[in-house]
C-alpha positions as CSV (number, residue, x, y, z in Angstrom):
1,X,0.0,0.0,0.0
2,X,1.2,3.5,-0.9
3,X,0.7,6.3,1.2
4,X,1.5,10.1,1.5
5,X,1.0,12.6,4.5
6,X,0.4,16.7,4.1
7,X,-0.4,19.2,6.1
8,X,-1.8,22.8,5.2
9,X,-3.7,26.0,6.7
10,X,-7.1,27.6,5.2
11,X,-8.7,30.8,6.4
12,X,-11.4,28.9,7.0
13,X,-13.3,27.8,10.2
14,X,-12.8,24.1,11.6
15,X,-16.8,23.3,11.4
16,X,-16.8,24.3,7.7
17,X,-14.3,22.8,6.8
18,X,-15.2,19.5,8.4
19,X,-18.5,20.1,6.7
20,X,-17.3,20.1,3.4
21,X,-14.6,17.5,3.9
22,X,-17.7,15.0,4.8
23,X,-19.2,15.5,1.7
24,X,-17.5,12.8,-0.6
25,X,-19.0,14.2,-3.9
26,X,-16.2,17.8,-2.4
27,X,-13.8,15.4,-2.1
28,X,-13.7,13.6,-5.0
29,X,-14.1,16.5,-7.1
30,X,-10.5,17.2,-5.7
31,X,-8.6,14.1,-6.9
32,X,-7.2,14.6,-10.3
33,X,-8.1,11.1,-11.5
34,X,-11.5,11.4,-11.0
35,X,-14.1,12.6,-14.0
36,X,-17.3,12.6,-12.4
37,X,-19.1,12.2,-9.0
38,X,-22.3,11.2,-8.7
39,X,-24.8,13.2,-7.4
40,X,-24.9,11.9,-4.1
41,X,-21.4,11.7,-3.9
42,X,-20.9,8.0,-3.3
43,X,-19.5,6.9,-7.2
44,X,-16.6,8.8,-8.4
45,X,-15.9,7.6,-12.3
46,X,-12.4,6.8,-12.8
47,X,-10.6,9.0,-15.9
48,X,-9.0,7.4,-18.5
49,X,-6.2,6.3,-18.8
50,X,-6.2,5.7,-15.2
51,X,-9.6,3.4,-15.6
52,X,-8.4,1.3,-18.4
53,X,-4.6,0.8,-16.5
54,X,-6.4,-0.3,-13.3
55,X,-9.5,-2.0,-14.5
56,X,-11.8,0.1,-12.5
57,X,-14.4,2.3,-13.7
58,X,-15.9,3.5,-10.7
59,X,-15.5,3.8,-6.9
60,X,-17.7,3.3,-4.3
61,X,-17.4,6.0,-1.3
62,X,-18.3,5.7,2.8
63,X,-17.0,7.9,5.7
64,X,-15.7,5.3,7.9
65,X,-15.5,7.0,10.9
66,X,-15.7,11.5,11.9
67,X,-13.7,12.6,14.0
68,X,-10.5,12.1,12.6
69,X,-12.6,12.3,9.3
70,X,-12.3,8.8,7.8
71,X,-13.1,7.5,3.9
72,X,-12.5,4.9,1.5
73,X,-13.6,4.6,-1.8
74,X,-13.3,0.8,-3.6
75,X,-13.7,-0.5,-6.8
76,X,-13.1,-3.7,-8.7
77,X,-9.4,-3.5,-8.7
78,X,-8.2,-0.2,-6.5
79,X,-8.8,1.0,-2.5
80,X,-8.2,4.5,-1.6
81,X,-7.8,5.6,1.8
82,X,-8.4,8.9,3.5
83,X,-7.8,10.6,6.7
84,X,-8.2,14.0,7.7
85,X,-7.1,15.9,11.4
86,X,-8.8,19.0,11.3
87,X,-7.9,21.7,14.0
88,X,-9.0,25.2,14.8
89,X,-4.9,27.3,14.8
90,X,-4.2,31.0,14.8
91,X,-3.6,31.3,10.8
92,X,-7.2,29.7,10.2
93,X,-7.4,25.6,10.2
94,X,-4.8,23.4,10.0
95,X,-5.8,20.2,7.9
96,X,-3.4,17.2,8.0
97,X,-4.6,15.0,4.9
98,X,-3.2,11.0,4.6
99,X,-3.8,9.7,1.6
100,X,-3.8,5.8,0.8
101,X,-4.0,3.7,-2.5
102,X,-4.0,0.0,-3.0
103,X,-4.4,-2.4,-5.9
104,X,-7.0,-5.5,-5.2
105,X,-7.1,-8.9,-6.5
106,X,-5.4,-9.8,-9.6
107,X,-3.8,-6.3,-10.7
108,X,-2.6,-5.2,-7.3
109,X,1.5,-6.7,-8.9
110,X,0.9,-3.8,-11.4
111,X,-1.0,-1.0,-9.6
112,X,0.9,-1.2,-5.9
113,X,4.3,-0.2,-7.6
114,X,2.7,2.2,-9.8
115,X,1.1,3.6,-7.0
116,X,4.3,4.4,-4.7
117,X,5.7,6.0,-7.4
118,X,2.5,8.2,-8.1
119,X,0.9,9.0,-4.3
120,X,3.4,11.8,-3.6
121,X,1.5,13.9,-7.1
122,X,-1.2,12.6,-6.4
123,X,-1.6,14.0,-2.5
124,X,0.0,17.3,-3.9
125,X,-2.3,17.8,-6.5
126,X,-5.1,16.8,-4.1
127,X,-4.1,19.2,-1.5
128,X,-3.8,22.1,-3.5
129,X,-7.3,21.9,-5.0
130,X,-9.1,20.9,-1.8
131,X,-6.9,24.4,-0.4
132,X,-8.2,26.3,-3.2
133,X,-12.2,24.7,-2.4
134,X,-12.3,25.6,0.7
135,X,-10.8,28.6,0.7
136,X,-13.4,29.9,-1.8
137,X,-16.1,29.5,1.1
């Protein structure tokens, strides 16, 4: 399994940001390899080529747990893994974002190394959008 740890500041406050964080639809909207969210939030559609590399179309979302603000979204060959540590500071809020990804079944000996060379990008590009969301508020 791959993961990457970031932490950033928003002039935002702590409630809504946590608001919007628990909103999978928000959050998916911030990954760069997603296309589309449904309109409930819980199915992102995987972009091509990312969807034709790891056989997976779509992902099924759930907040696992809220305080830290847990997710995972799953699909037929892929398992991403989210965490975030929200916390009121001086500057605004202080989000600390983990980020996990790991290939299932069958293609997991070609996604997983793929993956640790990719989740570094990947949580960059993720935090600077979900920074740029939620400081629009």
């Amino acid at each position: 399994m791959a993961e990457a740890e970031m932490e950033f500041t928003v002039p935002v406050s702590a409630d809504e940001v946590k608001s919007r964080i628990r909103d999978m639809g928000f959050v998916g909207r911030c990954f760069k390899f997603v296309g589309d969210v449904s309109r409930d939030g819980r199915i992102w559609r995987v972009k091509a080529p990312m969807s034709a590399i790891t056989q997976t179309k779509e992902l099924e979302t759930r907040v696992l747990s809220q305080d830290p603000i847990e997710w995972e979204a799953e699909g037929k060959h892929l398992l991403w893994r989210g965490v975030f540590e929200v916390e009121e500071s001086e500057e605004g809020t202080k989000i600390k974002v983990r980020l996990s990804v790991e290939g299932l079944g069958s293609m997991a000996p070609i996604i997983n190394p793929m993956a640790g060379m990719q989740i570094e990008g990947q949580l960059r590009y993720f935090a600077k959008k979900l920074r740029e969301e939620l400081s629009r508020t």
